[in-house]
N, C-alpha and C positions, 0 to 999 in steps of 0.2 A: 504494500500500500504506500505509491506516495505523499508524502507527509512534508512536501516543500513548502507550499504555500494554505494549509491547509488551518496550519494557526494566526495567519495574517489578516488583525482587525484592520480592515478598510473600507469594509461596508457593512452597514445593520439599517435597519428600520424599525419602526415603531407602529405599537399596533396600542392593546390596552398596557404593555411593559415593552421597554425598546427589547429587541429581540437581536439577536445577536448571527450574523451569517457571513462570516469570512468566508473571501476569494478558495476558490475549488472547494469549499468544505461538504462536507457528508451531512445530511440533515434524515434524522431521523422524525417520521410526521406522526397523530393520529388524527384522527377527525370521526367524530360520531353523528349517526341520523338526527336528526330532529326529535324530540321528545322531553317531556315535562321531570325534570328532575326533583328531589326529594327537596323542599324548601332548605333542612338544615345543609345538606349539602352545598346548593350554590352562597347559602351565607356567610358556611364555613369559608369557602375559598374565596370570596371576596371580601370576607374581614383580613383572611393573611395577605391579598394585596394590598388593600389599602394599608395594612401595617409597613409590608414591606417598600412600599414608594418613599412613607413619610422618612422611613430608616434609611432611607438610599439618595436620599437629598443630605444626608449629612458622612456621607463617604466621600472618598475624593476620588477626582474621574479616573484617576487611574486605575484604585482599585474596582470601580462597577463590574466589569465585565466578567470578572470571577463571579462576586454577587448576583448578577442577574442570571449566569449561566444556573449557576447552584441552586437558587429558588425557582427556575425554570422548571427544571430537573424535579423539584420536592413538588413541584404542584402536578409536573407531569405524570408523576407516580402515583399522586393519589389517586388522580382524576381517571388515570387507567385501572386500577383496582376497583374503582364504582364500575368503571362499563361491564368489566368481566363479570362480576358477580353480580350485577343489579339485572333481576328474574320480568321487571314488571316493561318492560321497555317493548315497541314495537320491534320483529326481527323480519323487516324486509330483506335485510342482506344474505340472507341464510334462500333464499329464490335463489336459484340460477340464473335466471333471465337477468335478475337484477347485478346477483356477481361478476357476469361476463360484463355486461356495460360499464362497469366498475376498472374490469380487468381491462378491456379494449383501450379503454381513456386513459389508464395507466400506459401504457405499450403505445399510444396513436404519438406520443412528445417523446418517448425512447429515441433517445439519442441524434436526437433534432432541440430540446431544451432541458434535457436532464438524462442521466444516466440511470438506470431504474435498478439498485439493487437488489432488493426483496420487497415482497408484500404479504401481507396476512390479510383477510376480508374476513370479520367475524359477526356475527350476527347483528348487532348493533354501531359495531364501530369498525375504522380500518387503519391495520400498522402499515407505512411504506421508508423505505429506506433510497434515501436517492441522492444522487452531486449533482446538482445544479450546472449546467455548462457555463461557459462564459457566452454572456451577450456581446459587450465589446471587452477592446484589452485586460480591460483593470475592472470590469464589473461584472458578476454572474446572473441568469436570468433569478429573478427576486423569487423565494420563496411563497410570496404573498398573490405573486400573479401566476405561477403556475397553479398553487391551491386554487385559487378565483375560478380561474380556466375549467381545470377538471371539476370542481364542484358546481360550474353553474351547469357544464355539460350533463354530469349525469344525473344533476338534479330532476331536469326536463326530462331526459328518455327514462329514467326511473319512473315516474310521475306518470307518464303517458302509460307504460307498460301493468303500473297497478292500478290505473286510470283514478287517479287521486290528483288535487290540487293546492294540496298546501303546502308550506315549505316542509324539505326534504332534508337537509343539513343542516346543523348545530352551526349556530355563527362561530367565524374561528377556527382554530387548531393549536394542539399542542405539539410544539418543536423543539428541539437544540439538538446543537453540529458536536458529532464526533468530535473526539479531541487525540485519539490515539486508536494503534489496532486494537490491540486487549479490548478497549468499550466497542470497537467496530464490529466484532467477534461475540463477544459477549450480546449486543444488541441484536445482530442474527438468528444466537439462538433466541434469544428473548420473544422475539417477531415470530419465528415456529412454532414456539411452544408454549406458544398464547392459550389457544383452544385447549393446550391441556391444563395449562394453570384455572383454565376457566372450566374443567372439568365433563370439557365437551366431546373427550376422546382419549384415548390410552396415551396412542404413540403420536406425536407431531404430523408422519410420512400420510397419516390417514385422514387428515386433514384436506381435500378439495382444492378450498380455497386460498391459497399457497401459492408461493418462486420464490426460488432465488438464483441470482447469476453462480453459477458455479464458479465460473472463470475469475468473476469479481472476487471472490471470497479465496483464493488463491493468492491474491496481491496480496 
């Protein structure tokens, strides 16, 4: 895995927490369907960010981007622990019809605006692991417009196919960039053996909705 430019802060954007996407970096994604979460839950996690903003104005800029990486990372955990185990959520993604439109939209930007490493498609939510290509020299295509893209795509052909019309995606997504192989590796298997941590299958292989680059996971 090359690892030159992969810790090089030159670009980030901000969404509800600046988000953090260094040149060539590996970004691991999830995004869940649409659906009404547990009150205490969405309070919980936006009581810890509005904690952690006010605490993050009194850092120095240098140190942020550890800080925002870390508490990325703590929210991103939680928030995938509610998808896996929360029973009461609609599971359109668990259709075929609807997996494939998922999996196509994943693979139609392969390697025209992102490099698709793996994917998980689980009933309610979805793991993708991808590097962002470069747009121009010194900038990579934005995390936030590829997400845009594929969500507003298979929002429609999802919709159409279970002939529904309300919204289909959870505003947002949670993300942060690999920082070394070990978490690259590590995140891999994490993304396979989703379904099993969520108790939806033995072995990971039995698993459908699934890839990974072989080749990729070789660097």
């Amino acid at each position: 895995m090359n690892s030159t430019n992969i810790f090089d802060y030159r670009y980030y954007y901000k969404r509800y927490l600046p988000h953090i996407q260094p040149i060539e970096a590996i970004m691991f994604v999830t995004y869940s369907i649409k659906f009404e979460h547990p009150k205490k839950f969405y309070i919980d996690l936006k009581r810890r960010k509005e904690d952690f903003l006010k605490f993050l104005k009194n850092i120095q800029k240098e140190d942020r981007k550890e800080k925002i990486y870390n508490f990325n990372k703590i929210q991103f955990d939680i928030t995938d622990n509610f998808l896996a185990k929360y029973t009461n959520s609609p599971k359109w993604l668990n259709n075929t019809q609807i997996a494939g439109i998922i999996k196509d939209s994943l693979f139609y930007k392969h390697k025209k605006e992102y490099n698709l490493i793996c994917y998980c498609i689980m009933p309610n939510h979805v793991h993708i692991l991808i590097r962002p290509l470069l747009k121009t020299k010194d900038k990579p295509y934005s995390i936030t417009s590829i997400m845009k893209n594929h969500k507003s795509y298979t929002a429609v052909k999802s919709n159409k196919a279970l002939r529904r019309k309300e919204q289909f995606w959870h505003h947002g997504s949670y993300d942060h960039y690999i920082r070394n192989e070990e978490e690259f590796h590590n995140v891999i298997r994490y993304i396979l053996n989703n379904p099993v941590k969520a108790g939806l299958i033995r072995n990971y292989e039995d698993w459908k909705f699934k890839w990974v680059d072989e080749e990729a996971i070789q660097l």
